[in-house]
Legacy VTK file of the C-alpha trace (Angstrom):
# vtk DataFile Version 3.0
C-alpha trace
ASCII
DATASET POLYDATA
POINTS 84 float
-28.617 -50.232 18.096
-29.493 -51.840 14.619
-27.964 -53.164 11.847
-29.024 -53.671 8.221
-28.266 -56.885 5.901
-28.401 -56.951 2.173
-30.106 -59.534 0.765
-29.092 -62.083 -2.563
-32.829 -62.861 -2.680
-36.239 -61.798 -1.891
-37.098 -61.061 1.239
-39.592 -64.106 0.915
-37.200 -66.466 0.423
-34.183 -64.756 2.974
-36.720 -64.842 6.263
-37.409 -68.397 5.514
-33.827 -69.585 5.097
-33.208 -67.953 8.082
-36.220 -68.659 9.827
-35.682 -72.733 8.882
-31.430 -71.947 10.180
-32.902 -70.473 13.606
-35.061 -73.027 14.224
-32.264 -75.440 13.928
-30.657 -74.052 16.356
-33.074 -74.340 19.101
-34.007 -70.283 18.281
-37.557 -68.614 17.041
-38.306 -66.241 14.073
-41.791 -65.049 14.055
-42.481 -62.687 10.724
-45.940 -61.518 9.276
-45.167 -60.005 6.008
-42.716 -57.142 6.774
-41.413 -57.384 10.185
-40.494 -59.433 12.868
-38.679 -60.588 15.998
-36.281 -63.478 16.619
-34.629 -65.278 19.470
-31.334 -67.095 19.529
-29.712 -69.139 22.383
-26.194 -68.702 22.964
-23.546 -70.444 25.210
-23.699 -66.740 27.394
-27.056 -66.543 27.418
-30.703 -65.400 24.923
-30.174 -62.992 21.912
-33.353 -61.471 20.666
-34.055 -58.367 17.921
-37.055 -57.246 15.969
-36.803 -56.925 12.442
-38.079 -54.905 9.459
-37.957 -55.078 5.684
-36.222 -51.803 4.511
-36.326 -52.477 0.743
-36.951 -56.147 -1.163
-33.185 -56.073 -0.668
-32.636 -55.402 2.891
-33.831 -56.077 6.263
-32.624 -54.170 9.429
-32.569 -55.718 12.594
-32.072 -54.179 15.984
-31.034 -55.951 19.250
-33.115 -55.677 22.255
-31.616 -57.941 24.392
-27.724 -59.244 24.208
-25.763 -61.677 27.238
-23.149 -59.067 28.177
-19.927 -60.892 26.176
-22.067 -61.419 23.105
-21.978 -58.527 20.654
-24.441 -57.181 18.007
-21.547 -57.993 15.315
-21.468 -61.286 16.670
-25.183 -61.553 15.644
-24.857 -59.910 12.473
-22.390 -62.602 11.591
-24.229 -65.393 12.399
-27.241 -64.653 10.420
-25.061 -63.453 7.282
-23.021 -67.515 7.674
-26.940 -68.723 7.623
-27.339 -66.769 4.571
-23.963 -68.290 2.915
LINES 1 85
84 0 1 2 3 4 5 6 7 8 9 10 11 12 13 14 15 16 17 18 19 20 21 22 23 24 25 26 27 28 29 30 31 32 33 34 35 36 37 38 39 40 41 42 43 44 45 46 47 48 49 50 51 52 53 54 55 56 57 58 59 60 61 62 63 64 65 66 67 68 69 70 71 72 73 74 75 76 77 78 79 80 81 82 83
């Protein structure tokens, strides 16, 4: 399942803020220009997605792995408070 985030800024400078707020949390963001995949550690276990640029103004990302108690909302969350 994916979900899509709408973006304050350009896509340029979104994957980097969140790229830069991954990384500090011991998670990886790998993007070449209009997609991607990340990797988050949680207490319940490793979170990762792919991404894609939809428009300059959004980004969908779509779960491929999730602990069992952690939930794609969950995610979406997260990177949205990294976002402010």
């Amino acid at each position: 399942m994916a979900f899509r985030i709408k973006l304050k800024d350009s896509v340029e400078s979104t994957i980097a803020v969140v790229k830069s707020k991954i990384a500090e949390n011991g998670g990886t963001f790998n993007w070449n220009g209009s997609s991607g995949q990340l990797s988050l550690k949680t207490p319940l276990g490793k979170v990762e997605g792919n991404c894609k640029t939809i428009s300059e103004q959004e980004i969908e990302i779509a779960m491929t792995k999730l602990p069992l108690f952690v939930s794609e909302n969950q995610v979406k969350g997260k990177i949205e408070e990294y976002l402010g």
